[in-house]
N, C-alpha and C positions, 0 to 999 in steps of 0.2 A: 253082682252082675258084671260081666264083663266087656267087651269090645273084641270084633272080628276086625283083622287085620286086612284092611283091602289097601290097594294102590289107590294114588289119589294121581287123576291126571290132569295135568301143567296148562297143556292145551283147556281145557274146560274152565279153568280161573282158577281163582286162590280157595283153596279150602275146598274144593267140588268135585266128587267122584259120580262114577255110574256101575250099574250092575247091570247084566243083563241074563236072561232066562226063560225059563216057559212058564205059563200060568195051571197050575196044579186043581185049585180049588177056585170059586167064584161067587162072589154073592153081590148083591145089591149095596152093601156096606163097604167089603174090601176085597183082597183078590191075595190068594199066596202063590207064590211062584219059586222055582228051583234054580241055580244058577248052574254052571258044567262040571262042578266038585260037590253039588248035591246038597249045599247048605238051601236053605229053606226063609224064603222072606215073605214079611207080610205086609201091603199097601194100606192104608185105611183111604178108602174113596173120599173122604171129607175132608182131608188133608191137602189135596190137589185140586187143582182150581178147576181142569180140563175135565172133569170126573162126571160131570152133568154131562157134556158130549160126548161121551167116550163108553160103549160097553167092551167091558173084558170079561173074555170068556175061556177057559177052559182048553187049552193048545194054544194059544194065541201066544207069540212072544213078542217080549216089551225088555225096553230098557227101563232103568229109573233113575236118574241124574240126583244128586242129593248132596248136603253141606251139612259137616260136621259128622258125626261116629254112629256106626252101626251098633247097636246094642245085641251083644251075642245071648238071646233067649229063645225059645223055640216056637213057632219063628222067631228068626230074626225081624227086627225093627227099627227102622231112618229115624235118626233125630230132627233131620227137616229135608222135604223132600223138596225139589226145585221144580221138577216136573216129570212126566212118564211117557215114553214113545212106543203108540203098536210099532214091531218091525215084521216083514217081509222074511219066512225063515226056509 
């Protein structure tokens, strides 16, 4: 297993990137979403706190703030996610 190589931004703290994308597939459990070079992530809704308020659905895009290394598997997959923002696209 390996690791995708993202930027980690300065502004956001120490150790804490984001990604951002469209949400591709959707379900009650997690959500996978694509980002603009077409790699492929996947959310587990259990894992974020905001997940009981929040339905994602299918065209919706979202950020996902996260700390420490993407594990490059298909999906891709957060080692810890900090949190996830619908955005306005």
């Amino acid at each position: 297993m390996s690791l995708i190589n993202r930027s980690v931004s300065e502004s956001l703290g120490a150790g804490m990137g984001s990604v951002s994308g469209e949400i591709v597939e959707a379900t009650e459990e997690y959500f996978v979403f694509q980002d603009e070079i077409g790699i492929m992530y996947s959310v587990n809704l259990s894992e974020i706190a905001e997940s009981s308020n929040s339905v994602y659905e299918v065209g919706d895009f979202v950020t996902v703030y996260f700390k420490g290394d993407i594990l490059e598997i298909d999906p891709a997959e957060f080692q810890e996610i900090v949190r996830v923002e619908k955005r306005e696209e």
